[in-house]
N, C-alpha and C positions, 0 to 999 in steps of 0.2 A: 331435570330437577334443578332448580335455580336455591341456593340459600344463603341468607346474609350472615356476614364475619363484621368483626370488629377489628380493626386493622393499627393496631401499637407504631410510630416511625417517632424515630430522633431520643433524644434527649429533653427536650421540650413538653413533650406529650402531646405534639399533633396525634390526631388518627382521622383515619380516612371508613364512612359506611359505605361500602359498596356490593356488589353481588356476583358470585361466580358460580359454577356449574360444580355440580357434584365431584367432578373427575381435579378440579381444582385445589380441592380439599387436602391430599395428598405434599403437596409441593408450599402449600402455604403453611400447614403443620410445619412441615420441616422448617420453614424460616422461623414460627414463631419458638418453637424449640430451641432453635440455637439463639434467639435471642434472648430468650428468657432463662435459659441456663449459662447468659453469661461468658458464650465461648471466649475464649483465651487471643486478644488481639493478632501475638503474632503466628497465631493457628490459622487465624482467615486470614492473615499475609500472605503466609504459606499458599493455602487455596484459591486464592483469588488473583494473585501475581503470576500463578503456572496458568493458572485458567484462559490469562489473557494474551497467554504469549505466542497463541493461533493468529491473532489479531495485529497484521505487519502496520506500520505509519513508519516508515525509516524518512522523515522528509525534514526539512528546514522550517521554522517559524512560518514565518512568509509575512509577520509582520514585529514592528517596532512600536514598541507599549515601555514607557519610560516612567517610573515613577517621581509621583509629585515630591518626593523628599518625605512624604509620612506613612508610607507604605515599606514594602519588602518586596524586589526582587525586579526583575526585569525582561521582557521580551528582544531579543536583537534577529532583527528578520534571516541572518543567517547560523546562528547560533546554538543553533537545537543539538544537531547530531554528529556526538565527537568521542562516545567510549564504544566499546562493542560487547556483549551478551557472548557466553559462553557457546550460543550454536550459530554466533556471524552475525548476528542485527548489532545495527547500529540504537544505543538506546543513551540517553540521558534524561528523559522523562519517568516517574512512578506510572508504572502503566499496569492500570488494574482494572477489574470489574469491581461494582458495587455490591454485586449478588450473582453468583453459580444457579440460584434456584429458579427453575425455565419454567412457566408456562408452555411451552411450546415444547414438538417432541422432533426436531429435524433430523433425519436420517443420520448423515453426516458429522453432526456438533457430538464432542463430549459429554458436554454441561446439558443435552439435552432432558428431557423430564424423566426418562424410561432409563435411563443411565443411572447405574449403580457406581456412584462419585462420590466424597466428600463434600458435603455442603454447606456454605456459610453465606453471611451477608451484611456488610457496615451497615452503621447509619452515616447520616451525609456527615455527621459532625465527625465521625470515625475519619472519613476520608480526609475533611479539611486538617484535623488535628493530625496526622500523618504525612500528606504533605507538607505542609510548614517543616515538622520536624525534622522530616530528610530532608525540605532544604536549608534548613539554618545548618544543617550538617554539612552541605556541600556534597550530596551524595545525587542530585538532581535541580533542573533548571526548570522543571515545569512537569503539568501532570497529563494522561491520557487516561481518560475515564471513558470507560465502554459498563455494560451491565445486562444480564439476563432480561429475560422479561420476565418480575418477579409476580406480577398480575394481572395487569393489563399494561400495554407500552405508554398511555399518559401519565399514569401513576409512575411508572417508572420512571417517565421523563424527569416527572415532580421533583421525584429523590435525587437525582441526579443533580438538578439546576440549584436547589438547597444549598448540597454540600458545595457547588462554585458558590452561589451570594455567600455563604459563609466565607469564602476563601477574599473574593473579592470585597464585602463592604466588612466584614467586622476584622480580619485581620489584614486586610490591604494587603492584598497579593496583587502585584503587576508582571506575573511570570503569566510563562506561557498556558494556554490549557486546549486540550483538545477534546471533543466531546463528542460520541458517538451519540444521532438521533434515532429515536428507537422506530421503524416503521409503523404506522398505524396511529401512532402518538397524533391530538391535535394540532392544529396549527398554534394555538394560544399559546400551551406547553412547546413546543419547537419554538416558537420564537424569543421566548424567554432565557432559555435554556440558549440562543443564542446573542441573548447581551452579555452573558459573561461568560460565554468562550470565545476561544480566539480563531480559531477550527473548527468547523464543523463534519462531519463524515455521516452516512448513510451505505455500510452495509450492502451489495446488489446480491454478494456470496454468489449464486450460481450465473452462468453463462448466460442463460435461456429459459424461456417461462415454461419450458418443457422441464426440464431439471430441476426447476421449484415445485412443479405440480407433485412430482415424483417422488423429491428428499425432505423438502418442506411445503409441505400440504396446506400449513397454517400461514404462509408467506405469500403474496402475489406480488406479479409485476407491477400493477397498477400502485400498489402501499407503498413500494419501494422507490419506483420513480415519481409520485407524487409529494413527497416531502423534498427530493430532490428540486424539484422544480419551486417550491416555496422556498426553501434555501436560498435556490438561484435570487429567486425576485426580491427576497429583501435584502439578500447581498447590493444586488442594485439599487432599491431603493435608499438603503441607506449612504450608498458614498455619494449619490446626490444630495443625500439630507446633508451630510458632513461638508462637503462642497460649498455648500451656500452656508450651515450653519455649525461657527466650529465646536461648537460642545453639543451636537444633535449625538445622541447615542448610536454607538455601532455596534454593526450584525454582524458576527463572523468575517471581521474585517479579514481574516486570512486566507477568507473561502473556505471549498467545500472538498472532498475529496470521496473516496470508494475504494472498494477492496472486491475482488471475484477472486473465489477459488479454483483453482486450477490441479486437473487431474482427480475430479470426485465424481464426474462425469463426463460425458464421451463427446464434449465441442471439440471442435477442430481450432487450432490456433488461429484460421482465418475468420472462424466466427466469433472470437474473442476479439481478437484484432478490429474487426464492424463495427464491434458493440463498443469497445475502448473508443475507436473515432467519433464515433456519435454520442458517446457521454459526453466528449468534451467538446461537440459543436454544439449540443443542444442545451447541454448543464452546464456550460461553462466552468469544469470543475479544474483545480489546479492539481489532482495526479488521481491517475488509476494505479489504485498497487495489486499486485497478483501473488496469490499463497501459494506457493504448493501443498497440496493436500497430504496431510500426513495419518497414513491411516492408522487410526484410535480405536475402529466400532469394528465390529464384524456383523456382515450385513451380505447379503446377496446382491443387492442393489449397490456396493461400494466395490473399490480393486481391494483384495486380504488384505490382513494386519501386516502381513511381512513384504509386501510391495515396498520399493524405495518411493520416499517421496521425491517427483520430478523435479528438483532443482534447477538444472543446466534448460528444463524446457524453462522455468519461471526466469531465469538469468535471463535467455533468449527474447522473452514478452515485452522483458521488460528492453532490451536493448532496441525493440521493435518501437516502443512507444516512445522512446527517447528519438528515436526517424521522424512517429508524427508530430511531435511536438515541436522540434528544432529543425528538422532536416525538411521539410517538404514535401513530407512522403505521405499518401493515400496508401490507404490498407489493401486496397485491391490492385495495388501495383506489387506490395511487396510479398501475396503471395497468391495463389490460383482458390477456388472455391474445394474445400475440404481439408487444405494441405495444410501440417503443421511445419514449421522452422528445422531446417537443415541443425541438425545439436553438435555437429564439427565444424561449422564456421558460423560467423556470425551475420544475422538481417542482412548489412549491407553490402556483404560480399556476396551472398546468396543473389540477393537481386540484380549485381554486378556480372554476375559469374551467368545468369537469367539472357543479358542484354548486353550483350558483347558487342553488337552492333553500335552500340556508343563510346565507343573505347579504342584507340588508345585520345585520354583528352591532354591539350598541351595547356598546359599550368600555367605559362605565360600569356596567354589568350583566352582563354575560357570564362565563360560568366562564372560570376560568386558564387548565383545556382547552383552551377553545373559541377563547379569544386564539390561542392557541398553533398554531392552522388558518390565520390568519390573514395571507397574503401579508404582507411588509413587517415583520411584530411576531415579533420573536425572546425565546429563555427570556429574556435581562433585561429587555428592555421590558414583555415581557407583566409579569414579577413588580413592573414598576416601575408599573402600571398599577394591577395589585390592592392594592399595597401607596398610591398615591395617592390613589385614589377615595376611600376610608377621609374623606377630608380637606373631598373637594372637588368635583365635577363637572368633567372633564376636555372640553377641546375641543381642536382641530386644532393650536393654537398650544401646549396645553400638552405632549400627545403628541409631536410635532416634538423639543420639548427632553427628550425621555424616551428617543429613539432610533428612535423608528418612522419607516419611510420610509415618509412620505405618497407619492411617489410611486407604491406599490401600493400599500400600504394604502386609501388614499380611495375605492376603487373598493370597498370590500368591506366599510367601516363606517360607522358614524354616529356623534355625539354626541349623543343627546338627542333630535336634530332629525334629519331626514333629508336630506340633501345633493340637494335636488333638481335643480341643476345637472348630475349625475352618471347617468345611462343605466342600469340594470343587464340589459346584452346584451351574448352574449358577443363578439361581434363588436366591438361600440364598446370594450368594455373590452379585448379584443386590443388592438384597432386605440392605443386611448392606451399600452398598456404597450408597445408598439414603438416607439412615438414617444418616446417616455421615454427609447430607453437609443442608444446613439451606435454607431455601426455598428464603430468598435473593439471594444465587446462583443460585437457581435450575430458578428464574425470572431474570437473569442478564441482566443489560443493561448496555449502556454507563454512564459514571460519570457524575453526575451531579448537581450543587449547589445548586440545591431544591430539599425535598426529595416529593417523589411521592406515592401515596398508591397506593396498589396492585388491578390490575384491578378485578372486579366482574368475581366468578367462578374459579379466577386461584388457588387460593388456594385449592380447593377442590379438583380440577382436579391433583393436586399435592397428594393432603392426598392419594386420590383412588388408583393414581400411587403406594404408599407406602404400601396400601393395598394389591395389586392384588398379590403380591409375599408370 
């Protein structure tokens, strides 16, 4: 059964005729309820700032927006991320949803439609007039707007792109903004929606189009990676417009970015790992970030409420994707089909500890590459290395002041001479790299203002680990 609403948005008195399904009924009441009873601003702060804080972006600008002198505020390509959030994010943006109220019933999501939540939902002008305020306050440098899908994803887009043209032409905001695209949205609405952010992101949530069928029924692969790929192309197309023409308007001059959750389904780290490399050969996107899934719903199809959320795997992914980005690393080197990341040491010791057959390598001789394999030697040291040899013959004392952490490193090179004091099996070398690191790493979690004691068992389950070798 199909029936038309009349649809109230903004301060202005747009409204939108459109038409939804009887089962829609529901979630649309509740928006117009709390708009028309006038809910209490900082009540949807409340709702809407916890709502969004599933939704990780810990990244840097990535671009430089200067203003003309008749504006407010400013983009500095490295400037974004420099306070931290009570459970370890790095945050200096308002980072909020526009609307808790879902169309959509994803297994997984809080905010979904079948979830007995709190619900609210600004107008765009709500948004713009909030951000300014916290930033004339100095309380934030830019904003991250994500949003339910309050009807359909172009409408929502609409509201969304609103409150930026408010932000950008009538109170000239030159900060940064990041702008979640809502899947299924048109292209006309995404690209819009992409003149006045500086970011764009697109959401992929599950691993595998098996795990969407499953948690989100109403999501496909196809929705999700098709606005990706329009992203991609007008990203391109416009820094050639800008190229040739300097005031040709830009498209998410900062690029584009993604978020997969991790631990709501049963991928293996190397099939994340796949799908990370190939976002970023195909979509050219500037980061995949990975959640751990915190579970919220009780469901048969999830891990229980009282599961920990996998942190130390999500540390791990991400240390993995920091190898494909910088380091040289293919995914199917760093780990076999099904396997996930060794959680006591990290990616590149794991793949070292793999191929011992390339080891021990002499620091004085060796390609930049090949440094760059190298537990311990990161891009500067290794450049600081090629760039000294030039001089000198480098030993253990002079590397040390270069940045390398002998701590892994020693197991894996040489000077000249061979370190005969040093085993190379992989066992003995396990066995010292655990001894090396303090069992607050070996339990990492996210940052946090209260300290916490170690749960019952873990400790021991650590000592034995340090045993077994």
């Amino acid at each position: 059964m199909v029936v038309s609403y009349y649809f109230p948005f903004g301060e202005k008195g747009c409204s939108r005729l459109g038409t939804v399904d009887l089962l829609g009924i529901v979630y649309i009441s509740a928006f117009l309820w709390y708009t028309e009873n006038g809910m209490d601003i900082f009540d949807k702060l409340k709702i809407l700032t916890d709502a969004a804080k599933y939704d990780v972006a810990c990244t840097s600008s990535g671009v430089d927006r200067a203003s003309d002198g008749n504006g407010i505020g400013s983009a500095a390509s490295c400037g974004i991320c420099h306070t931290f959030s009570a459970d370890g994010r790095c945050v200096s943006l308002l980072k909020i949803l526009m609307s808790n109220v879902c169309a959509y019933d994803c297994v997984y999501c809080v905010n979904r439609k079948s979830n007995d939540v709190p619900r609210a939902t600004f107008t765009p002008r709500e948004i713009a007039d909030l951000t300014i305020n916290f930033y004339r306050r100095n309380y934030i440098e830019g904003l991250f707007l994500s949003s339910a899908v309050i009807s359909d994803p172009t409408r929502t887009t609409e509201l969304m792109t609103e409150a930026l043209r408010i932000l950008r032409e009538e109170y000239r905001f030159y900060g940064y903004i990041h702008a979640k695209a809502i899947p299924g949205a048109d292209t006309d609405a995404l690209y819009l929606l992409g003149l006045y952010a500086d970011r764009m992101s697109v959401n992929i949530e599950l691993p595998s189009e098996k795990s969407l069928n499953l948690l989100a029924p109403k999501k496909t692969r196809s929705a999700i990676l098709s606005p990706m790929g329009f992203i991609r192309d007008g990203i391109r197309e416009s820094s050639h417009a800008v190229a040739k023409f300097r005031h040709a308007p830009k498209f998410a001059p900062a690029g584009q970015s993604t978020q997969m959750i991790v631990g709501a389904s049963g991928e293996s780290d190397r099939q994340i790992m796949n799908l990370t490399e190939s976002l970023y050969d195909k979509y050219r996107l500037k980061r995949v970030f990975f959640s751990a899934y915190v579970p919220t719903v009780t469901s048969g199809l999830l891990p229980s409420v009282d599961t920990k959320p996998p942190l130390l795997r999500e540390h791990r992914l991400y240390q993995a994707d920091w190898l494909l980005r910088y380091y040289g690393f293919k995914a199917g080197e760093l780990l076999d089909e099904g396997e996930n990341f060794n959680l006591y040491v990290d990616p590149k010791c794991g793949w070292a500890l793999g191929h011992l057959e390339f080891f021990p390598v002499n620091v004085n001789t060796a390609a930049y590459e090949t440094l760059l394999r190298v537990p311990g030697i990161g891009v500067t040291s290794a450049k600081r290395i090629v760039a000294a040899r030039r001089a000198r013959s480098l030993d253990f004392a002079a590397l040390k002041k270069m940045g390398v952490v002998l701590k892994r490193a020693k197991y894996f090179i040489e000077c000249g001479e061979r370190n005969n004091d040093i085993k190379l099996t992989e066992s003995a070398i396990l066995r010292g790299l655990l001894s090396d690191v303090s069992y607050s790493r070996l339990t990492a979690k996210q940052i946090s203002f209260f300290d916490a004691e170690p749960q019952a068992g873990e400790e021991e389950s650590i000592k034995a680990l340090l045993g077994q070798f």
